[in-house]
N, C-alpha and C positions, 0 to 999 in steps of 0.2 A: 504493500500500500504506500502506494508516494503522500508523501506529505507536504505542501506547496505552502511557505509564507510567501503571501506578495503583499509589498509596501507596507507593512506595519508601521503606526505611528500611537504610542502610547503616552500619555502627560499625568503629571501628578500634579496639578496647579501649573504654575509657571517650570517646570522642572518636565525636558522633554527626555522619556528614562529609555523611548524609542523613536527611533527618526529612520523613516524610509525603509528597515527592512524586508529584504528579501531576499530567500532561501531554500531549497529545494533539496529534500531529504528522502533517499531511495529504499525503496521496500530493504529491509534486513538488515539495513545498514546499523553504525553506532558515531554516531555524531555527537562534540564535544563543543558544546558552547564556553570559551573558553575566554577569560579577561580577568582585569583587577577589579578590586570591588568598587561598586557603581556601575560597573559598565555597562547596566542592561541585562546580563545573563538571567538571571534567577527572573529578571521583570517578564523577559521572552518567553523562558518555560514555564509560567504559569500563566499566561497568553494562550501560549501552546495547551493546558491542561485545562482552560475554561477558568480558571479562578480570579483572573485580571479579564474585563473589557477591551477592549482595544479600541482608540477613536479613530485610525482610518485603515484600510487594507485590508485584506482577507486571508482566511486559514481556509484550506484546499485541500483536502482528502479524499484521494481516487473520484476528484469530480466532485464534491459532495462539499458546497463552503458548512465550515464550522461556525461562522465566526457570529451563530445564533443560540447554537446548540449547548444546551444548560452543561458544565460540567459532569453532571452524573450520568449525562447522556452521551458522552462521547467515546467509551469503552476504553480509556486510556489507564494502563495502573502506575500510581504515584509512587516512590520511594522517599523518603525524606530525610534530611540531614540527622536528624534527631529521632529518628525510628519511629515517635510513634504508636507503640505498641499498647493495646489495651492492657495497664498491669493487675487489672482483677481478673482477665482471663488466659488461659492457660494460653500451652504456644498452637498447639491445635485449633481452642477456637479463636483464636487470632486469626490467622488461616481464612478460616471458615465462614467469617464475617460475611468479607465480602460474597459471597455465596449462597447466601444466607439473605442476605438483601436484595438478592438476585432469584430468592425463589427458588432455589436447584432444591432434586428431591434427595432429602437426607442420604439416599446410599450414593449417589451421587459424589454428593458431599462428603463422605468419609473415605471414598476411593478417590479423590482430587487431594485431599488434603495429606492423606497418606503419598500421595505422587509427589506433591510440593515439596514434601520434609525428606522425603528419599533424594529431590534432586538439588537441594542443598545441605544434603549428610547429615541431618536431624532429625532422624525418625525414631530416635532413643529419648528424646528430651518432650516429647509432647504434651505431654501431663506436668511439664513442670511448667512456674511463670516466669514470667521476661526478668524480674529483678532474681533470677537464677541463674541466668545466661550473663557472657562477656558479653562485652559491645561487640564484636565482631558476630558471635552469634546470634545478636539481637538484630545484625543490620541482614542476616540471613533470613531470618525471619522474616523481617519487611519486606526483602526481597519476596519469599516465596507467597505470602500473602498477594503483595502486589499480582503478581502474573497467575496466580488460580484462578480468575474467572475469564481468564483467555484474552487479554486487553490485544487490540492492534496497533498499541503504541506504549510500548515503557518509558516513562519520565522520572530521571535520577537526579535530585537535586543535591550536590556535591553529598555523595553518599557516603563516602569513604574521608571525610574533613574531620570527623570525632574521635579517629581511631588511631592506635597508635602504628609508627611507621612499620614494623613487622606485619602487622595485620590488615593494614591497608596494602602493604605491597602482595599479600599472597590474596586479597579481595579484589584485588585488579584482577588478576588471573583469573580467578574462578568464575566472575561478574562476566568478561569477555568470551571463556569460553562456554557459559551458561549461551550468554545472547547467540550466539554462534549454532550453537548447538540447536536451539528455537527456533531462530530463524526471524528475531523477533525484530521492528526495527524500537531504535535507543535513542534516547537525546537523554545526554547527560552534564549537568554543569558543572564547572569546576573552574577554581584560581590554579591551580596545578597543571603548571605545564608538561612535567615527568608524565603526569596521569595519562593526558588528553594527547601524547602524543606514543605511549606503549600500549593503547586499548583501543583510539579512536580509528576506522576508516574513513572521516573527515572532520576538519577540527572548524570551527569558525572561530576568530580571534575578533574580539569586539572592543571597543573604544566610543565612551561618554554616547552610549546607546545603537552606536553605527557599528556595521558593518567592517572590517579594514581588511580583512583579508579571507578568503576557506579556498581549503583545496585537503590533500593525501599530508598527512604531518611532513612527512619527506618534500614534499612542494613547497611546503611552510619554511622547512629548515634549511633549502638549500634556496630555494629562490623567493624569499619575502619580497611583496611587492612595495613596501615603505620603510622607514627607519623605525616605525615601534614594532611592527610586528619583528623585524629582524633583534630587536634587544628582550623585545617577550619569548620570544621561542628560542631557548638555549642561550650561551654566551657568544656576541657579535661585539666584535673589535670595532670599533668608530674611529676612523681618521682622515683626515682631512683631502680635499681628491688632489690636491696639488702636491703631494709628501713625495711623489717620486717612484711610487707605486702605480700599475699595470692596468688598464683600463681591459673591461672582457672586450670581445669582438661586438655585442651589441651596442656597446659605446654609451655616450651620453643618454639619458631620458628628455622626453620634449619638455619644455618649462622652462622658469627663469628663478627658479626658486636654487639657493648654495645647494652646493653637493658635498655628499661625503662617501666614503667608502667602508663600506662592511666584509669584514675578512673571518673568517670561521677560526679559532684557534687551534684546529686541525690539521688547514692548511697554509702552514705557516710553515716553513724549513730554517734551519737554525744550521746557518753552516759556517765554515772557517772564512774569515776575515777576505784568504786570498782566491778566496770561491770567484769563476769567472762570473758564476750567477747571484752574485750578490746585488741589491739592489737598494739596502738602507743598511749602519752600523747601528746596533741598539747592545744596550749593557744590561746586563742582568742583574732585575732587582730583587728576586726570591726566586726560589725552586722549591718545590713544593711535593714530596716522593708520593705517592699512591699505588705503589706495589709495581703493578703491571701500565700505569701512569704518570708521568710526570707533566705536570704545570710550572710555567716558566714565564713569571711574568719580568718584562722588557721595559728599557727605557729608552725612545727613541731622541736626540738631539740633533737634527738637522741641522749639517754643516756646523754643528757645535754651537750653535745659539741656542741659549735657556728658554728664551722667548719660544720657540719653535718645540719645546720638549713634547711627547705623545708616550701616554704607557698603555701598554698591549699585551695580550697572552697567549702562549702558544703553550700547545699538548703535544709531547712526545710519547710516541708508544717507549715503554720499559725504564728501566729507572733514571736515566738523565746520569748517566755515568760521566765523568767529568768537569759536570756543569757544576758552579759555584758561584756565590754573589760576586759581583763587582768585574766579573768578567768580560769580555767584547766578543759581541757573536756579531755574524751578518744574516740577517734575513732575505728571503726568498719566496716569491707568490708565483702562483699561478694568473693569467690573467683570467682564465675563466672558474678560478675561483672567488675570484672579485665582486660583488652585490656595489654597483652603482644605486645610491639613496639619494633622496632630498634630505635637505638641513631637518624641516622639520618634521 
């Protein structure tokens, strides 16, 4: 079931929390709304789930606008940051609620709810209640609750933000290869970029309610098409386009706005001074060992003027054998790995 935002525009008084979007979200997919806080995120997926109004633009579902349809009527199952969970009733009829609201005939009901708890591995815990369960248990729950009465759209509103880093990292996994495995399509939101870019098959990166950039994370992180999405999605070096560094073959962008340059700390070569492919001196102002990684962050002084100074970081694969502060390396790009940006 495609899922179509066109032109959303949402206000809170003078406070526009949406301006213009539009987004188109493919059957089975798992899309990550993705920004700092305010951006709009959390205001869209509850657009998306009927619980906000929206004052222009329409929600579009296999043909079908939403943008009337009462929340309870849109078949869509909510997860929420904060679980949630009924704590006077057990983890079964948690479950079973929604199902229950729905009319299903009790044996129904107890063969759905028994499938829910098998396919988030808690079919031993059902008799007990929520303040029995870890947080990670509890957002299992929600999860499996949410998707029992068969929804054609799962809404995750940063599900995994409560929990701690162990448990949120192995909730990615199981979360994605649940959705996978269903076939279900996901919008899910998140300030986590780690998140939205190891789970999602499309991310949208949002800013002061708009739009800035959606494609494949991989599109995000190798080809951003402005300067914030390239400094939101992973670390991007910012330096100035005139440093003496290598323009790609697409060359300048149309406009008159400053330029600058974005360099991945990846691709960054850190070679001996009398390298023919040296193309700036930068000194080495920490190294930083991570096992199987080392960070290296630089100082560059063009032509030796302070005025002109730029610090930057490069990733070597393995431990950075050699390398020590205060040392003079020469650096070395690719030109097409170079991200031509605007200033702002």
């Amino acid at each position: 079931m495609t899922l179509d935002i066109q032109n959303v525009t949402k206000r809170f008084g003078e406070l526009k929390a949406l301006d213009d979007v539009s987004i188109s979200i493919a059957n089975g997919s798992l899309v990550c709304f993705l920004g700092p806080s305010g951006c709009g995120k959390t205001t869209l997926l509850r657009v998306v789930a009927g619980l906000e109004l929206h004052d222009q633009g329409k929600l579009v579902l296999d043909g079908q606008d939403l943008s009337l349809v009462p929340a309870r009527n849109r078949n869509f199952g909510v997860v929420f940051q904060s679980y949630s969970l009924f704590p006077n009733m057990t983890i079964a009829a948690n479950v079973a609620y929604g199902l229950e609201c729905r009319n299903w005939p009790r044996k129904e009901i107890a063969l759905r709810v028994e499938e829910m708890l098998s396919l988030v591995h808690l079919n031993d815990q059902a008799r007990k209640y929520p303040h029995q369960l870890s947080g990670g248990q509890q957002q299992r729950i929600a999860l499996a609750r949410a998707l029992a009465p068969k929804p054609a759209v799962l809404l995750l509103d940063e599900p995994l933000s409560a929990l701690d880093a162990k448990v949120r990292e192995e909730l990615r996994v199981e979360i994605r290869m649940l959705q996978q495995r269903l076939g279900i399509t996901t919008i899910m939101v998140t300030h986590d970029q780690e998140e939205a870019l190891t789970m999602a098959d499309n991310v949208v990166v949002m800013r002061d309610g708009r739009v800035m950039q959606s494609g494949t994370p991989m599109e995000l992180y190798r080809r951003p098409s402005n300067r914030f999405v390239a400094e939101f999605i992973g670390w991007m070096n910012i330096v100035p386009a005139d440093m003496g560094l290598p323009f790609p073959e697409n060359g300048r962008p149309a406009g008159s706005h400053p330029l600058v340059l974005g360099i991945r700390p990846e691709d960054i070569q850190l070679l001996a001074e009398q390298d023919a492919l040296c193309l700036l001196q930068a000194t080495v102002d920490q190294v930083t060992r991570l096992g199987n990684l080392t960070r290296v962050r630089l100082r560059i002084s063009e032509n030796g003027a302070s005025s002109r100074e730029v610090r930057i970081m490069a990733e070597i694969q393995g431990m950075g054998e050699g390398l020590e502060v205060g040392m003079n390396r020469c650096i070395s790009v690719a030109g097409e790995s170079v991200r031509v940006l605007e200033w702002r």
